[in-house]
N, CA, C and O atoms as CSV, one atom per row, in Angstrom:
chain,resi,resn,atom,element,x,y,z
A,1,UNK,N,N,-38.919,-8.852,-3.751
A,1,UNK,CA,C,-37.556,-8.879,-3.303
A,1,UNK,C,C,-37.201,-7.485,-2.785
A,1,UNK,O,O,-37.292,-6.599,-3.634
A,2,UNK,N,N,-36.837,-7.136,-1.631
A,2,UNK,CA,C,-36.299,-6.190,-0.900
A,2,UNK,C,C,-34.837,-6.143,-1.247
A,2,UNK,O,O,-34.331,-7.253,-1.411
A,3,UNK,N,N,-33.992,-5.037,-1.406
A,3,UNK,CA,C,-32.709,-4.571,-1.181
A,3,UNK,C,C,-32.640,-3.984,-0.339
A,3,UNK,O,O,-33.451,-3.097,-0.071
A,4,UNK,N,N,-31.620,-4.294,0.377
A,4,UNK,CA,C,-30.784,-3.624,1.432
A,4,UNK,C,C,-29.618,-2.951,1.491
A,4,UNK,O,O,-28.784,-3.718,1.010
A,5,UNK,N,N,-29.077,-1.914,1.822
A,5,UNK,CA,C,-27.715,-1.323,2.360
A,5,UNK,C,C,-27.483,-1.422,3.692
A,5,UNK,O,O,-27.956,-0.618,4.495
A,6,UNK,N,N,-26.802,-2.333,3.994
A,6,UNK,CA,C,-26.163,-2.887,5.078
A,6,UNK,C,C,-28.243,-2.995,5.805
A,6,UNK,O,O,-29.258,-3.264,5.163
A,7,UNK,N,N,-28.093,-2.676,7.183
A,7,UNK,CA,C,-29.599,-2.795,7.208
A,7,UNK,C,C,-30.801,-1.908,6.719
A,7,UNK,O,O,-31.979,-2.033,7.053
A,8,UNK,N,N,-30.382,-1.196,6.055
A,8,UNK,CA,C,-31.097,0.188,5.429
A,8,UNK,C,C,-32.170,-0.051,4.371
A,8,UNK,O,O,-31.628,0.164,3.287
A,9,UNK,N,N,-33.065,-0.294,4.246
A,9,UNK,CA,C,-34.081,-0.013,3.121
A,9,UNK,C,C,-32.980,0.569,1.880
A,9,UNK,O,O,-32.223,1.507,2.128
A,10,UNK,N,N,-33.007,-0.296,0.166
A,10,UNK,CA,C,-32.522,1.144,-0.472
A,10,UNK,C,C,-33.722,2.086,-0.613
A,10,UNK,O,O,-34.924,1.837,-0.515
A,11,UNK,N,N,-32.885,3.588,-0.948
A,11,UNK,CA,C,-34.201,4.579,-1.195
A,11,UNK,C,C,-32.676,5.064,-2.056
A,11,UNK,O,O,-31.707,5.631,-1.549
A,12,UNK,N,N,-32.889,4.543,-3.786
A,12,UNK,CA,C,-32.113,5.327,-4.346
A,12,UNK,C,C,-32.724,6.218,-5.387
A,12,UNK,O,O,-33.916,6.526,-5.355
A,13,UNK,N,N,-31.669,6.735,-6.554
A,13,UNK,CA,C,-32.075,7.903,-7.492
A,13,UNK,C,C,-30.824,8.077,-8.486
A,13,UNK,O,O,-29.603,7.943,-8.413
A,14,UNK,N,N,-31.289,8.257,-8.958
A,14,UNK,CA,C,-30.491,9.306,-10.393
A,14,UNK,C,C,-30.075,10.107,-10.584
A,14,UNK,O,O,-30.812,10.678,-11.389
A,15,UNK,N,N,-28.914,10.928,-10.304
A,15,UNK,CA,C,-28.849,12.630,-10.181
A,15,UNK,C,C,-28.271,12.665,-11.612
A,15,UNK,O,O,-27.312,11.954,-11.914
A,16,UNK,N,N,-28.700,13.271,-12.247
A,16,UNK,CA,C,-28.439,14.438,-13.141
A,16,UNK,C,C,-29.188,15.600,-13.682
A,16,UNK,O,O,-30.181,16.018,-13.086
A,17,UNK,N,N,-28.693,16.232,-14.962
A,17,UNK,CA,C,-29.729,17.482,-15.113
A,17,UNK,C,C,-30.882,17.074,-15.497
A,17,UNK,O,O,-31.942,17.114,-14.873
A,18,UNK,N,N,-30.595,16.532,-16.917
A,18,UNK,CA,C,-31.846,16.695,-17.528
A,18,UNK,C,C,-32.326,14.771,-17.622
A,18,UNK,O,O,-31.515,13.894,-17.919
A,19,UNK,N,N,-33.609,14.558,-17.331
A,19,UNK,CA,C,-33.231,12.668,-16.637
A,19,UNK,C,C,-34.687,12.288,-17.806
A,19,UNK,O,O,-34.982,11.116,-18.041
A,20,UNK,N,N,-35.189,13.047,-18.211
A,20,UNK,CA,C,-36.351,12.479,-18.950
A,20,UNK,C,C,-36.666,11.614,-19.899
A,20,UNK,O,O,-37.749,11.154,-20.262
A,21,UNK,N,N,-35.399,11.427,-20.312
A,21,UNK,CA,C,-34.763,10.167,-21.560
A,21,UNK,C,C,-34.345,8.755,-20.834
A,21,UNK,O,O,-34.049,7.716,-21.425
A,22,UNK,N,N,-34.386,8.941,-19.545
A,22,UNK,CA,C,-33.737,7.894,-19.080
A,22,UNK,C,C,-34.873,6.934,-18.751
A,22,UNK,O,O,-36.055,7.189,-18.520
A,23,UNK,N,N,-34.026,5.397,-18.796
A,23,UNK,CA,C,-34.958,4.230,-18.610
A,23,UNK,C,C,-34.806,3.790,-17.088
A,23,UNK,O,O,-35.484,2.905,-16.568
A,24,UNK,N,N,-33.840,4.518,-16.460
A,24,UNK,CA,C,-33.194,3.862,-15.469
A,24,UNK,C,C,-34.705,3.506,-14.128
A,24,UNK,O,O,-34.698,2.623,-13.271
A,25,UNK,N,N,-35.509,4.247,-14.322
A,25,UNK,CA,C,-36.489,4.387,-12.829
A,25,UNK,C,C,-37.679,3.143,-13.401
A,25,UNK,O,O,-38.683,2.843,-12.754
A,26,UNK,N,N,-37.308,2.544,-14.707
A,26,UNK,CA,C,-38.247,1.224,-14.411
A,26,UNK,C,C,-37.772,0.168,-14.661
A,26,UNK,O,O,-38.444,-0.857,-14.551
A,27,UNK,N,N,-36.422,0.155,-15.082
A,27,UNK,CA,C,-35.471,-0.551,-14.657
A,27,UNK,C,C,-35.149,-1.213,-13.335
A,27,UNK,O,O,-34.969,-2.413,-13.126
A,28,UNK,N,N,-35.109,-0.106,-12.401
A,28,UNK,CA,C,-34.400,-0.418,-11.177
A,28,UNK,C,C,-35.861,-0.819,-9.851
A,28,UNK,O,O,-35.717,-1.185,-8.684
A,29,UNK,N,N,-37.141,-0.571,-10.611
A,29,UNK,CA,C,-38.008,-0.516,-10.238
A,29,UNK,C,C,-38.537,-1.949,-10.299
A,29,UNK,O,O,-39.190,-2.523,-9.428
A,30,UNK,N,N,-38.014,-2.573,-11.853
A,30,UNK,CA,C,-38.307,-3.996,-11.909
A,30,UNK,C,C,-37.423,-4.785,-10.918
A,30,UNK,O,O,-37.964,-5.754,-10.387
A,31,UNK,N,N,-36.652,-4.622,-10.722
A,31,UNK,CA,C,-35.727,-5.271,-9.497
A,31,UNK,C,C,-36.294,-5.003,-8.240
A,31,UNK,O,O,-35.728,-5.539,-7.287
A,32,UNK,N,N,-37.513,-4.134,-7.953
A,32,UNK,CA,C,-37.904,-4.516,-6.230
A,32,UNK,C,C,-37.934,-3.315,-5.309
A,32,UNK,O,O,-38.549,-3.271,-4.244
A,33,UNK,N,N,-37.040,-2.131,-5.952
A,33,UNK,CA,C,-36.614,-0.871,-5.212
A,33,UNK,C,C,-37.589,0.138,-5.980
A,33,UNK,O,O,-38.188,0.095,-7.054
A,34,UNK,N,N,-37.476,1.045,-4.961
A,34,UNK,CA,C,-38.021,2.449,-5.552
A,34,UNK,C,C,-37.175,3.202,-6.257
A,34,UNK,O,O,-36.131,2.605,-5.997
A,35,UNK,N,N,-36.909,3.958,-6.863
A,35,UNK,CA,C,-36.049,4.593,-7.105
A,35,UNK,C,C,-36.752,5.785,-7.963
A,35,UNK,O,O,-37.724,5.712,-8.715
A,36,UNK,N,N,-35.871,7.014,-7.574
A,36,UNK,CA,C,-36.287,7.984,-8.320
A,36,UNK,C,C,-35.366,8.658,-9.796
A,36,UNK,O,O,-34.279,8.345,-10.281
A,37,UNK,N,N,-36.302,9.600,-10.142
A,37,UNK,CA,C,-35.429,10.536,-11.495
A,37,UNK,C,C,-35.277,11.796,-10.258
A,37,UNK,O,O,-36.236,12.337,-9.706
A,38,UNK,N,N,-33.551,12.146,-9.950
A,38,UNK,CA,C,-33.986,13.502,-9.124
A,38,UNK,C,C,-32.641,14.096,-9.986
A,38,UNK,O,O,-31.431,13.869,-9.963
A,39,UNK,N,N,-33.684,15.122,-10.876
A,39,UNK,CA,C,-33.403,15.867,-11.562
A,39,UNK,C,C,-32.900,17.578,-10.883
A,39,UNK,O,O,-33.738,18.177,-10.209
A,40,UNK,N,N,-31.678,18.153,-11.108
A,40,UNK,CA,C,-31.251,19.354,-10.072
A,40,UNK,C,C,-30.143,20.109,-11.124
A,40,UNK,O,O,-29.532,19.663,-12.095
A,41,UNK,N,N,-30.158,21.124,-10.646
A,41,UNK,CA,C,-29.083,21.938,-11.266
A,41,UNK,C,C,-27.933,21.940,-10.773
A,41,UNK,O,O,-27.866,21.546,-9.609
A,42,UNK,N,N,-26.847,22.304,-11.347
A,42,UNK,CA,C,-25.507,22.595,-10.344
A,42,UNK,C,C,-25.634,23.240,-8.673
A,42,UNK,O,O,-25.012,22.767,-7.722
A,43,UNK,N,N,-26.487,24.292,-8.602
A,43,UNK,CA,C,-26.670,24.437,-7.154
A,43,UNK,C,C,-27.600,23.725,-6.576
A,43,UNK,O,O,-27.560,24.024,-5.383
A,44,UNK,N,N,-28.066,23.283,-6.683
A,44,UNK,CA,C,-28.777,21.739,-6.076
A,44,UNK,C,C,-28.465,20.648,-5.573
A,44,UNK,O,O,-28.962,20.198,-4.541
A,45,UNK,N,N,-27.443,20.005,-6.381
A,45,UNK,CA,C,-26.432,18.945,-5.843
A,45,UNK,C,C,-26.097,18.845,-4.501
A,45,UNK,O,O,-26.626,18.070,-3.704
A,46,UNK,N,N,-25.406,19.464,-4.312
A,46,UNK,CA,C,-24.633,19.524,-2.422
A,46,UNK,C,C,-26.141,18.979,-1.683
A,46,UNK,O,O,-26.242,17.906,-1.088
A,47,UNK,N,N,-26.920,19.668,-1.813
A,47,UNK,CA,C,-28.407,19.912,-1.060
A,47,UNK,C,C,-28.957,18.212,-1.265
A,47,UNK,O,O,-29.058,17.488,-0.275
A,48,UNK,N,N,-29.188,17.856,-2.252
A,48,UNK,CA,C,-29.868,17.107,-2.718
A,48,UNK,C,C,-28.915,15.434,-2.315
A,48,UNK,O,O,-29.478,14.340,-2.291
A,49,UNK,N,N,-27.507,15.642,-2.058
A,49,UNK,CA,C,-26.550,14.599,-1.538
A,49,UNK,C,C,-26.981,14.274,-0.254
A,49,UNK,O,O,-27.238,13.133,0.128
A,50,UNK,N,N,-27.064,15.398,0.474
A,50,UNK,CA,C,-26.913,15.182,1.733
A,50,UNK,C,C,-28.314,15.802,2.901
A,50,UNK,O,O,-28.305,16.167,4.076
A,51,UNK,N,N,-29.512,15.663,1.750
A,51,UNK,CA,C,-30.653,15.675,2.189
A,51,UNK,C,C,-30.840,14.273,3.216
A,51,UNK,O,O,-31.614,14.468,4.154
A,52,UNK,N,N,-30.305,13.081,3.153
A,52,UNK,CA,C,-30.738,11.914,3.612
A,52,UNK,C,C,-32.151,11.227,3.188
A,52,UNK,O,O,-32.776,10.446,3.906
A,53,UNK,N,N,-32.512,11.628,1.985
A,53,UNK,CA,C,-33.331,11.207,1.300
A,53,UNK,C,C,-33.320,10.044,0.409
A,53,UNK,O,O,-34.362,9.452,0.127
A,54,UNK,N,N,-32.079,9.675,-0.078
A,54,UNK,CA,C,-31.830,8.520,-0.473
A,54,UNK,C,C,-30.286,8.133,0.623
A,54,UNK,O,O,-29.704,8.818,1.465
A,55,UNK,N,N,-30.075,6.901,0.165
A,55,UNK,CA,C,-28.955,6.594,0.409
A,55,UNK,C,C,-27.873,5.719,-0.269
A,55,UNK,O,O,-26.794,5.323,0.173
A,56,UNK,N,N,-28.568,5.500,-1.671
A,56,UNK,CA,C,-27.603,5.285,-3.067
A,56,UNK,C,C,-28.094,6.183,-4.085
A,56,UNK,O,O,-29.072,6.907,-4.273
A,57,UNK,N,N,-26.951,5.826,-4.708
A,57,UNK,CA,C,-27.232,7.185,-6.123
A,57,UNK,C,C,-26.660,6.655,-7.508
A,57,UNK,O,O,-25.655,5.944,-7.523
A,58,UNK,N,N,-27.243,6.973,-8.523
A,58,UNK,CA,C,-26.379,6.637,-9.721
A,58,UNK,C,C,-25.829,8.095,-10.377
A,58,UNK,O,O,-26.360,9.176,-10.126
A,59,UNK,N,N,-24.788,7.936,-11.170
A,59,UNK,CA,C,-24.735,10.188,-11.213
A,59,UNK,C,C,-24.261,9.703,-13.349
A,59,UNK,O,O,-23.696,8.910,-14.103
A,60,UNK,N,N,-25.104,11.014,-13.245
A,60,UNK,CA,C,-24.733,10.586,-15.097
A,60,UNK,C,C,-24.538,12.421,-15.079
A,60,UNK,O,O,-24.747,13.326,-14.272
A,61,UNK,N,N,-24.060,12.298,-16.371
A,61,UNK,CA,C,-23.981,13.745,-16.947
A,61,UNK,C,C,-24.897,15.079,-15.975
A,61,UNK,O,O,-25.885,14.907,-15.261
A,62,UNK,N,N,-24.251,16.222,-16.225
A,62,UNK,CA,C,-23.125,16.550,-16.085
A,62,UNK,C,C,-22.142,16.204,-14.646
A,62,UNK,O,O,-20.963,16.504,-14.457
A,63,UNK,N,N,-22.929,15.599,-13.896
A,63,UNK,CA,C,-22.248,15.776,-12.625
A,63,UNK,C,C,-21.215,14.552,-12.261
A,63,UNK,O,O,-21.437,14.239,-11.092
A,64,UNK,N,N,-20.505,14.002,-12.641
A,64,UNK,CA,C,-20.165,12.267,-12.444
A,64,UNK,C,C,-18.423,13.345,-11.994
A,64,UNK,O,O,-17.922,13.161,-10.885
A,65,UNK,N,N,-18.001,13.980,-12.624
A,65,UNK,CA,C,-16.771,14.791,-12.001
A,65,UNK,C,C,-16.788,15.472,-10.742
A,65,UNK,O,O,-15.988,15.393,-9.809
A,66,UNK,N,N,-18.111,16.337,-10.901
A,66,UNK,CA,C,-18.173,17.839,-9.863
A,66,UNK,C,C,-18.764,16.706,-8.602
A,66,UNK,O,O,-18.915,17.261,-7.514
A,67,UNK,N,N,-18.924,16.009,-8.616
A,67,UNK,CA,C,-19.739,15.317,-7.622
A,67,UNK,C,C,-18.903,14.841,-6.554
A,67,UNK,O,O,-19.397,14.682,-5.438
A,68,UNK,N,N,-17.157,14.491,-6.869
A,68,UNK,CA,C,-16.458,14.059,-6.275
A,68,UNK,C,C,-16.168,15.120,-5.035
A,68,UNK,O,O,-15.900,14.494,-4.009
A,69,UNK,N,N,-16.143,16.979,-4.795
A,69,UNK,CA,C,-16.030,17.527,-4.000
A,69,UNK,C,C,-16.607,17.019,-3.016
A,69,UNK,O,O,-15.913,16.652,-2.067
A,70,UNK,N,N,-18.235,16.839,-2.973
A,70,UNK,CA,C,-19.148,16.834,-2.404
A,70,UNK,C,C,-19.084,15.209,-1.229
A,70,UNK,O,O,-19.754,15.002,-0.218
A,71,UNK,N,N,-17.788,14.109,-2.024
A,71,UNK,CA,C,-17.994,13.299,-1.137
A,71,UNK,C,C,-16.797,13.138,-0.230
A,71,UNK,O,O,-15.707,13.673,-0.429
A,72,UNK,N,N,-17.211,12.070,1.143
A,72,UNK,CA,C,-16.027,12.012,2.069
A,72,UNK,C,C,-15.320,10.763,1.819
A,72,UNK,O,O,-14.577,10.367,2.717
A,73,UNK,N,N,-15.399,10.239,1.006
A,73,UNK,CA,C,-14.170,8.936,-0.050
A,73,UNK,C,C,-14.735,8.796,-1.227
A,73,UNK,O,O,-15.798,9.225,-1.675
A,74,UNK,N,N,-13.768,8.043,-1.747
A,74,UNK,CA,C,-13.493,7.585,-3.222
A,74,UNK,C,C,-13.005,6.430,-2.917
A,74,UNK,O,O,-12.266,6.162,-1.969
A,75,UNK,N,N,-13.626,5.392,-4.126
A,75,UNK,CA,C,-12.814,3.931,-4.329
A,75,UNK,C,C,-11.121,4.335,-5.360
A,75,UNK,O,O,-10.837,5.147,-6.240
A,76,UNK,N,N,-10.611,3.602,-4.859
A,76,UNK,CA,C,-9.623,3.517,-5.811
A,76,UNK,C,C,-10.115,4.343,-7.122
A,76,UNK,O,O,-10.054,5.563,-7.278
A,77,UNK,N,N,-10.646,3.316,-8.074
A,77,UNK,CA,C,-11.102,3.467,-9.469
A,77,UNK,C,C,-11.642,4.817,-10.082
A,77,UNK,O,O,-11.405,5.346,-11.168
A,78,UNK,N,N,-12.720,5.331,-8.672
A,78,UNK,CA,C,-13.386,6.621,-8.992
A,78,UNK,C,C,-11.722,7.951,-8.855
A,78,UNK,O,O,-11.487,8.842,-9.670
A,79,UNK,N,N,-10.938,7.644,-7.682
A,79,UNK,CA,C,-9.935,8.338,-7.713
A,79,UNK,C,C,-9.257,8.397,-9.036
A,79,UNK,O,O,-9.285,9.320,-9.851
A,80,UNK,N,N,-8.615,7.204,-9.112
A,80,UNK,CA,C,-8.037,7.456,-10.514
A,80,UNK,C,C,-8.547,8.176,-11.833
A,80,UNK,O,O,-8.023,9.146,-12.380
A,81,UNK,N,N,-9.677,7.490,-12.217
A,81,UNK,CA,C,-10.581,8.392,-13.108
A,81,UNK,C,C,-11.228,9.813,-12.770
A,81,UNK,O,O,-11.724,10.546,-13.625
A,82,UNK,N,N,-11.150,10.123,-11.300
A,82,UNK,CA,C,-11.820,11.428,-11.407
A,82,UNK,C,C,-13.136,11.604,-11.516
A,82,UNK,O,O,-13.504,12.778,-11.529
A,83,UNK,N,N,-14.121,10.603,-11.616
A,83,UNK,CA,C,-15.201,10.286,-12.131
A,83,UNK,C,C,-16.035,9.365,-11.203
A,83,UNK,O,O,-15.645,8.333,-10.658
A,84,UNK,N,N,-17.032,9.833,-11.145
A,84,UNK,CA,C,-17.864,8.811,-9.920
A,84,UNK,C,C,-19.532,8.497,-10.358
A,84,UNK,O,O,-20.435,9.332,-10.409
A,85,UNK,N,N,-19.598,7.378,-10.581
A,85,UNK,CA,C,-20.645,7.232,-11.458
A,85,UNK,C,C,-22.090,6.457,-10.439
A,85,UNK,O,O,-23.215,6.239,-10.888
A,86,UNK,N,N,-21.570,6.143,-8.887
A,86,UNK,CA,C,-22.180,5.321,-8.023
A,86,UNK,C,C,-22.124,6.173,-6.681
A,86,UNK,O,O,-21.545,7.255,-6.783
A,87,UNK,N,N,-22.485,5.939,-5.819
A,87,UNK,CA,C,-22.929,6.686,-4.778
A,87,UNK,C,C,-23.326,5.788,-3.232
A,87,UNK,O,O,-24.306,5.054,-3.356
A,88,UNK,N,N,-22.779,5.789,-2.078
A,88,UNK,CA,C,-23.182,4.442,-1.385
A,88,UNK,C,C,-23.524,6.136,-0.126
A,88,UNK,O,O,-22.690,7.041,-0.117
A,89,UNK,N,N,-24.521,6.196,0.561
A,89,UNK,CA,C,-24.087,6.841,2.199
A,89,UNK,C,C,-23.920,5.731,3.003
A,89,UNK,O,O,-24.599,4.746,2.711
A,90,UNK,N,N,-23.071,5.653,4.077
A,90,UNK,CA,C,-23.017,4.853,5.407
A,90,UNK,C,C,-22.657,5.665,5.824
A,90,UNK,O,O,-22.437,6.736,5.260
A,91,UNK,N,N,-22.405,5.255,7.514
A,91,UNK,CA,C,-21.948,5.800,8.374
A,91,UNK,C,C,-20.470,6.711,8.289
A,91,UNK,O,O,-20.155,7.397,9.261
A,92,UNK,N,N,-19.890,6.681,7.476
A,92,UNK,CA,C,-18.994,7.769,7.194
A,92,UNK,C,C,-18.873,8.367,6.495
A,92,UNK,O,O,-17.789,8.895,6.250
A,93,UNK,N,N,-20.259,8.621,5.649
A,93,UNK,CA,C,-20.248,9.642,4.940
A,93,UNK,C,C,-20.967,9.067,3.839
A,93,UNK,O,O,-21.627,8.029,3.811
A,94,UNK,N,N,-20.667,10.150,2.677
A,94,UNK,CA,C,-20.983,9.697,1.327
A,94,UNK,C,C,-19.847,8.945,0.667
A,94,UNK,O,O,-18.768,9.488,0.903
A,95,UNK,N,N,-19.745,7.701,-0.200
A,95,UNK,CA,C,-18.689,7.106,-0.314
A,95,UNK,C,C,-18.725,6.860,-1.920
A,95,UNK,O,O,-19.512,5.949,-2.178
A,96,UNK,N,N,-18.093,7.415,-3.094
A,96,UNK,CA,C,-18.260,7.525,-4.419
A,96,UNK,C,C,-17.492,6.449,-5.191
A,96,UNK,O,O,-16.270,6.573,-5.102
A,97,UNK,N,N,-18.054,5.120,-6.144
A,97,UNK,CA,C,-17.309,4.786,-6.940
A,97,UNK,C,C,-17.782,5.056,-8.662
A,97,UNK,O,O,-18.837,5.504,-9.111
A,98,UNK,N,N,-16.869,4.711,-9.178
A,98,UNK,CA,C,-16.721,4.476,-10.527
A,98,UNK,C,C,-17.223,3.104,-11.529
A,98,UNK,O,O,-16.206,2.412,-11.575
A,99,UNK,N,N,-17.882,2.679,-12.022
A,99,UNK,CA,C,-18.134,1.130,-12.265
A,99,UNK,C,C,-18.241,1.389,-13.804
A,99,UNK,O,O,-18.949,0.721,-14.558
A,100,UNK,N,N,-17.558,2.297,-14.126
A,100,UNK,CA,C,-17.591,2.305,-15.850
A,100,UNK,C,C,-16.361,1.311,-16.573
A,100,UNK,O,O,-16.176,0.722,-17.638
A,101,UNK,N,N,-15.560,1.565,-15.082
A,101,UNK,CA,C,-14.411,0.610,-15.736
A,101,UNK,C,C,-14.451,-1.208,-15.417
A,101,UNK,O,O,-13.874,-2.186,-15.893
A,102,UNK,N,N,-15.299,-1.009,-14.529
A,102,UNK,CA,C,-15.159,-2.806,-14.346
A,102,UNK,C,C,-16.929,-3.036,-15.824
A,102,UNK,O,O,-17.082,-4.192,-16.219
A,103,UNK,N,N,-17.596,-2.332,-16.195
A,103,UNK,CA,C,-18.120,-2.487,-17.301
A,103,UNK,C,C,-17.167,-2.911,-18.095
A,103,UNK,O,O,-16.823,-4.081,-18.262
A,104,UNK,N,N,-16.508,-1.462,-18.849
A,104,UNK,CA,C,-15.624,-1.465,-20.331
A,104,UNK,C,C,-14.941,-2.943,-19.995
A,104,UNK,O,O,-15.154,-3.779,-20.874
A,105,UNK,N,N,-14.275,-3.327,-19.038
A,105,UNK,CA,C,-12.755,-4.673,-18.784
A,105,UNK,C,C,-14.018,-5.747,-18.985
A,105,UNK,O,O,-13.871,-6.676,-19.779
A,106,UNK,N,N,-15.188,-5.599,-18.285
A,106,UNK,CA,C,-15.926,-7.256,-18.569
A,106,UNK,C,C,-16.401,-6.731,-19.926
A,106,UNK,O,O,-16.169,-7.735,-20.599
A,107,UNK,N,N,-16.880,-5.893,-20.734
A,107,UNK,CA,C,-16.910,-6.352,-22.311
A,107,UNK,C,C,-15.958,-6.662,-22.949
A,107,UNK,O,O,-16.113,-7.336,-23.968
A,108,UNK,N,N,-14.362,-6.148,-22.415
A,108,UNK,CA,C,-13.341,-6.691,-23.095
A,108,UNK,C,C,-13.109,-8.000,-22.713
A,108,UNK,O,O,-12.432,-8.424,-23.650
A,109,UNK,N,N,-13.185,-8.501,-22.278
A,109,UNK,CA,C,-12.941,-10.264,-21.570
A,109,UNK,C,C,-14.154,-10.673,-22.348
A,109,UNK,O,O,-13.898,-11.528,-23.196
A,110,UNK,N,N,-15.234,-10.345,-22.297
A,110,UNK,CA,C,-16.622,-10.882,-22.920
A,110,UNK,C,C,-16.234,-11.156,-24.172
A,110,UNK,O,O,-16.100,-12.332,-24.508
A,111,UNK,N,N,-15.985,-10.087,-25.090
A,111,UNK,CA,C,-15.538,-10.106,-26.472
A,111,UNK,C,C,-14.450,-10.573,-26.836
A,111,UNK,O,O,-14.274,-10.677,-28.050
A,112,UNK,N,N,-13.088,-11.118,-25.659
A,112,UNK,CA,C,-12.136,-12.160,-26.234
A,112,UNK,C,C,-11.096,-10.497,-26.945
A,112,UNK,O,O,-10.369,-10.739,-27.908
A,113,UNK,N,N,-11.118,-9.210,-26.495
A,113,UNK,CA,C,-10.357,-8.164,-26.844
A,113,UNK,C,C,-9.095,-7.753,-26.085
A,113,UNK,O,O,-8.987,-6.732,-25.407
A,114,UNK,N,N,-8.404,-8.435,-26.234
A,114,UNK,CA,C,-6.591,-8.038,-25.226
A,114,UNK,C,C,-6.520,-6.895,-26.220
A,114,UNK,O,O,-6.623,-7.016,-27.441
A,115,UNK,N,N,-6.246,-5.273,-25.250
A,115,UNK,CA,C,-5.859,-4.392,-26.175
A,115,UNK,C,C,-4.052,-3.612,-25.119
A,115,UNK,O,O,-3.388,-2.575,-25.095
A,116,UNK,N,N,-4.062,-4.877,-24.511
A,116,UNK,CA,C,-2.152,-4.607,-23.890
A,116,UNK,C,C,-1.714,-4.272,-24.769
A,116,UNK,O,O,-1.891,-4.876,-25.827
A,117,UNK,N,N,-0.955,-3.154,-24.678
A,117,UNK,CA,C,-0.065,-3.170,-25.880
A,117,UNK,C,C,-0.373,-1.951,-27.138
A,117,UNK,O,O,0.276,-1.095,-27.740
A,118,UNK,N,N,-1.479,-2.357,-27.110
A,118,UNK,CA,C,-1.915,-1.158,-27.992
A,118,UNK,C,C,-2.535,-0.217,-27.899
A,118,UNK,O,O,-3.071,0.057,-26.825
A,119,UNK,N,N,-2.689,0.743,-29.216
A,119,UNK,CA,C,-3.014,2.353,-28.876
A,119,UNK,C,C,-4.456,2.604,-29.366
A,119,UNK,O,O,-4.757,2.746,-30.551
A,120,UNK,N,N,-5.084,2.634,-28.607
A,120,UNK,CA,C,-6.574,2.868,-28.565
A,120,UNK,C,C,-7.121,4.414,-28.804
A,120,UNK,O,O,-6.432,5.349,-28.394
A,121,UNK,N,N,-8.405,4.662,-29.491
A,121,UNK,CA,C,-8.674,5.577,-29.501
A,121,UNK,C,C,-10.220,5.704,-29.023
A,121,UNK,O,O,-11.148,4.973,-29.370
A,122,UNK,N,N,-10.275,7.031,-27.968
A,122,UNK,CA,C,-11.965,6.660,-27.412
A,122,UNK,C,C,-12.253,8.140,-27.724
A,122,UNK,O,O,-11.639,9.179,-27.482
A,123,UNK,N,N,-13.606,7.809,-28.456
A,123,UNK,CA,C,-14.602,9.207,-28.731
A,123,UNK,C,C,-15.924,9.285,-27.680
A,123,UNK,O,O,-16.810,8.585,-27.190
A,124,UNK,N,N,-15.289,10.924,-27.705
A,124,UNK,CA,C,-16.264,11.499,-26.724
A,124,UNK,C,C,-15.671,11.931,-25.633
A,124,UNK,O,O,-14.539,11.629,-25.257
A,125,UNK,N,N,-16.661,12.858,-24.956
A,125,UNK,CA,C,-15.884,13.527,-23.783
A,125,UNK,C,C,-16.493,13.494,-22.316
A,125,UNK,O,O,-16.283,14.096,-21.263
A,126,UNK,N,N,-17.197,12.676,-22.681
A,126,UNK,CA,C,-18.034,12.453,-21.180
A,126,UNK,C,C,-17.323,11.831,-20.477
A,126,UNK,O,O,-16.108,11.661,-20.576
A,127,UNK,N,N,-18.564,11.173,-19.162
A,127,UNK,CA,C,-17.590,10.790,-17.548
A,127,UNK,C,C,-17.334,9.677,-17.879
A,127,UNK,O,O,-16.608,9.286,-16.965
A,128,UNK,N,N,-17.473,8.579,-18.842
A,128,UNK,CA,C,-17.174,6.853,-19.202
A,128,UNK,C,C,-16.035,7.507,-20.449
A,128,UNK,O,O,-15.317,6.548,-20.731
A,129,UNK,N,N,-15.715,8.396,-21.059
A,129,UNK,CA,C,-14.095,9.003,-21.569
A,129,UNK,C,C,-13.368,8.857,-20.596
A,129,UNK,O,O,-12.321,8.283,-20.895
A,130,UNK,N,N,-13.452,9.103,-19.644
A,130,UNK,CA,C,-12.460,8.954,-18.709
A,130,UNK,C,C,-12.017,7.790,-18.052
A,130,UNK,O,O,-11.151,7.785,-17.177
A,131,UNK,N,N,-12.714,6.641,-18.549
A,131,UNK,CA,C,-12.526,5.325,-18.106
A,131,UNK,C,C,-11.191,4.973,-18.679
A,131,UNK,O,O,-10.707,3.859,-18.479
């Protein structure tokens, strides 16, 4: 099975620092795509966006905030949160969303959890805190 972006081959990746714990590259690998671990430092990023080397991205720690400079939109969701956890290039650029929150809302519907109304408390300070 081939994936596509619009007619594009994907050629995606992983940006964060440290990626060696992660399952994500045989994961996404069992689905049909290549995908890489591209592991970079804070000055790396910019470089590594807009190499044209991939053209989706997933972004985990530390970068899912700082990452938002670097693009030319935001979905709604990633705006609001500040946080961009997905990565699309097309033709206008790099285009950043957020999908931590349509996660968290389908486990709450999954689990039958209406929390309208009430005062929630979330631990931790990472980029899905900000969901």
């Amino acid at each position: 099975m081939a994936f596509t972006v619009g007619a594009e081959k994907v050629r995606a990746a992983l940006i964060g620092k440290t990626l060696s714990h992660s399952y994500s590259k045989p994961i996404h690998e069992r689905l049909g795509y290549p995908y890489d671990l591209a592991e970079t430092g804070p000055d790396g990023l910019e470089t590594l966006l807009k190499s044209g080397k991939y053209n989706c991205f997933n972004v985990t720690v530390p970068y899912k905030k700082e990452i938002v400079r670097y693009l030319d939109g935001l979905s709604d969701t990633a705006r609001e949160t500040g946080a961009v956890n997905v990565v699309k290039a097309g033709k206008r650029g790099l285009f950043g969303y957020n999908t931590d929150v349509f996660g968290f809302e389908f486990l709450l519907e999954r689990e039958g959890i209406d929390v309208r109304g009430k005062t929630v408390m979330v631990l931790g300070t990472g980029g899905t805190s900000r969901t």
